[in-house]
C-alpha positions in Angstrom: 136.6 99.9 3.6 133.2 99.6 4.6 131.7 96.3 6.1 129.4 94.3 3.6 125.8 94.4 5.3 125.4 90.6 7.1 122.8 91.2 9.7 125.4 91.6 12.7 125.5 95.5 14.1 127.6 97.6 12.6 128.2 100.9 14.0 127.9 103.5 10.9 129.5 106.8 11.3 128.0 110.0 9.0 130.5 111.6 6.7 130.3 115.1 5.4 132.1 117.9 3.7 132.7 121.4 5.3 135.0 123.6 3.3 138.2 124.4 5.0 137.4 122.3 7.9 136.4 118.4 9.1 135.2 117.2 12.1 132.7 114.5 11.6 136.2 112.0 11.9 137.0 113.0 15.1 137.8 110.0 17.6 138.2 107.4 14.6 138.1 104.8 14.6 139.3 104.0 18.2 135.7 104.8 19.6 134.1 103.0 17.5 136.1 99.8 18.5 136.3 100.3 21.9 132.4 101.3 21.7 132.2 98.1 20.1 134.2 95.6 22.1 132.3 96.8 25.5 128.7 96.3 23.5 129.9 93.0 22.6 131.1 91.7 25.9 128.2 93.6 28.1 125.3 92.3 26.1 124.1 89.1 23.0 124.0 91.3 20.2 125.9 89.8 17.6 128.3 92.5 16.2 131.4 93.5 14.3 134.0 94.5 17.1 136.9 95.4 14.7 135.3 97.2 12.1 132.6 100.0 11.6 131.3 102.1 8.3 131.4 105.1 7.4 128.4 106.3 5.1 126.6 110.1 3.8 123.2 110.6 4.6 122.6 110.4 0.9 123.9 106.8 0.1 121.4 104.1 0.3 123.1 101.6 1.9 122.7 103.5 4.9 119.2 102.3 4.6 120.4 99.1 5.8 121.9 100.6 9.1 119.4 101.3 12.4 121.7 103.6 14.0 124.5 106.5 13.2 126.6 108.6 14.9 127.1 112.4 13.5 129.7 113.7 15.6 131.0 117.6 14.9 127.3 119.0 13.6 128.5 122.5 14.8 130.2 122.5 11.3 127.8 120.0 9.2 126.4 121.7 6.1 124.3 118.8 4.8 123.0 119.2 0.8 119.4 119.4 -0.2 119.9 115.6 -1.3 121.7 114.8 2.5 118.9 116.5 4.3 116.4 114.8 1.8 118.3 111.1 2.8 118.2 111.9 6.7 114.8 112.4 6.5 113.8 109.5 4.7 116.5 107.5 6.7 114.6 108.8 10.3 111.4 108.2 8.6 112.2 103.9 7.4 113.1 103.9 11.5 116.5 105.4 11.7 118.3 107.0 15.2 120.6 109.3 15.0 123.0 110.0 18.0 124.4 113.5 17.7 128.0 114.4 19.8 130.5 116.4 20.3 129.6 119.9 20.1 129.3 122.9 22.4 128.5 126.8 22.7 127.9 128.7 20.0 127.8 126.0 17.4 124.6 124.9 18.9 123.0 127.6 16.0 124.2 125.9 13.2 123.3 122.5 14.4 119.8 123.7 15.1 118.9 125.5 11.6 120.6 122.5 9.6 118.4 120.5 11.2 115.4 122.3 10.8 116.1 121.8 7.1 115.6 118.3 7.7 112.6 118.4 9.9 111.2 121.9 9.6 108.0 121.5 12.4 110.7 119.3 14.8 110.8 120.2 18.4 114.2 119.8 20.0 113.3 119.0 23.4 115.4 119.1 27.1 115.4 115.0 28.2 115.1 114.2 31.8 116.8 111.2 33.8 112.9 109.6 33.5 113.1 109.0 29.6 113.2 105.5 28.8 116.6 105.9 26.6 118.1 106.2 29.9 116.5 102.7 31.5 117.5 100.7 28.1 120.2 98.9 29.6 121.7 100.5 32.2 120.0 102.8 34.6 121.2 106.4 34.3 120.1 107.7 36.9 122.1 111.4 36.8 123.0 113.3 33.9 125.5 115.3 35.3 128.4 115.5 33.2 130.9 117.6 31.7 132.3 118.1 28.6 136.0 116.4 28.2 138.6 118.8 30.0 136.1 121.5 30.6 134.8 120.9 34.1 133.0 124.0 34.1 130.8 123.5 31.4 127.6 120.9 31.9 126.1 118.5 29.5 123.0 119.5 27.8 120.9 116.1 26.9 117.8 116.7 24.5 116.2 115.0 21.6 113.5 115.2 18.9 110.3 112.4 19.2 108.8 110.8 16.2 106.0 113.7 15.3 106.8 115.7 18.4 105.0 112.9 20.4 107.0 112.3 23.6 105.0 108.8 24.2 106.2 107.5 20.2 109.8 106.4 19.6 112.6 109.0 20.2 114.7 109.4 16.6 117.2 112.0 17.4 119.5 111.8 21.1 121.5 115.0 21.5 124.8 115.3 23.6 125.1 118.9 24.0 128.1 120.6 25.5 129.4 116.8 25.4 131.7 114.6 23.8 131.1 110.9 25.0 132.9 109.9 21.6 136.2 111.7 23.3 135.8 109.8 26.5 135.4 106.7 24.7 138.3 107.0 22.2 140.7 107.5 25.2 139.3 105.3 28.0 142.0 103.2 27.7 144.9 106.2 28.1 143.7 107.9 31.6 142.9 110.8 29.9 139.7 111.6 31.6 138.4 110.9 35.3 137.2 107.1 35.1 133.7 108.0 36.2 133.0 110.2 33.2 134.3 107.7 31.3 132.0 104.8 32.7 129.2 107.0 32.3 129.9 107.4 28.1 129.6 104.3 27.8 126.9 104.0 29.8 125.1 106.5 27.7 126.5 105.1 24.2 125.7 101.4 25.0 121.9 102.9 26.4 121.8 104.5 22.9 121.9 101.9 20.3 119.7 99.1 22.7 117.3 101.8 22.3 117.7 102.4 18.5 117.8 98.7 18.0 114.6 98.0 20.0 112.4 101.2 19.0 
């Protein structure tokens, strides 16, 4: 069950309903704990370690959350009234971190979202943006998607009215997964570096939703 809402972080996954097929529960709720147990020990913000929610972009009490995690959006088919409660949600001050998709599911992501913000502009972010500074320094984005060596991380976002100097709202891992990495850090899965660098990225992520 979801956490009550106390004032500590919680980390608040977006559910959402694709006929025939999920996706936005991929990598729970392991990544969300270990996400959480590194924030809490690398930084002061108080925080629920062992629990996260798990909330539509319709429900109100996401209101109450700074940041979500939509993970899977090559197959997110968001109603009128889910579209109509992102944008209000982005609007109050929300940031939305957007994973784990790659390809040709970049098309769907793109026109679903341009139901929600129809004059956006989904621009390519450099090392030099200040999301990347908010904690730790990233200094490269080179990655790679988990287990595809080949195929290089895409990193882009859309600014509060397509201003670069205002707040960023949306942070876009393309051809990425940093929710994969995450979930299986502790496993050996993936090469440590990568790993290191997810959590880099994720902890980077919501210092920067929490403090624009």
């Amino acid at each position: 069950p979801n956490l009550p809402y106390d004032g500590k972080f919680t980390f608040a996954r977006i559910r959402y309903t694709v006929y025939g097929r999920s996706g936005w529960e991929f990598d729970y709720p392991a990544m969300e704990r270990n996400l959480m147990t590194v924030l809490g020990e690398m930084s002061s913000i108080r925080l629920h370690a062992a629990g996260s929610n798990i909330h539509t972009f319709d429900d109100p009490e996401l209101l109450k959350y700074p940041v979500a995690y939509l993970s899977e959006p090559g197959y997110w088919l968001p109603s009128e009234a889910e579209a109509q409660g992102l944008r209000t949600w982005l609007a109050k001050g929300g940031f939305l971190i957007v994973d784990d998709f790659m390809l040709g599911e970049w098309y769907n992501f793109e026109e679903q979202m341009r139901r929600v913000l129809p004059g956006a502009r989904i621009e390519r972010l450099t090392s030099a943006h200040p999301i990347f500074d908010s904690f730790f320094r990233v200094a490269s984005l080179d990655m790679t998607y988990p287990g595809r060596p080949g195929l290089g991380a895409e990193f882009l976002g859309i600014h509060e009215d397509n201003d670069p100097a205002k707040r960023l709202i949306v942070v876009i891992n393309y051809n990425n997964d940093i929710g994969d990495y995450m979930e299986w850090s502790g496993e050996g899965w993936w090469p440590v570096n990568l790993t290191n660098d997810a959590y880099k990225l994720a902890v980077n992520y919501i210092v920067y939703g929490l403090t624009h």
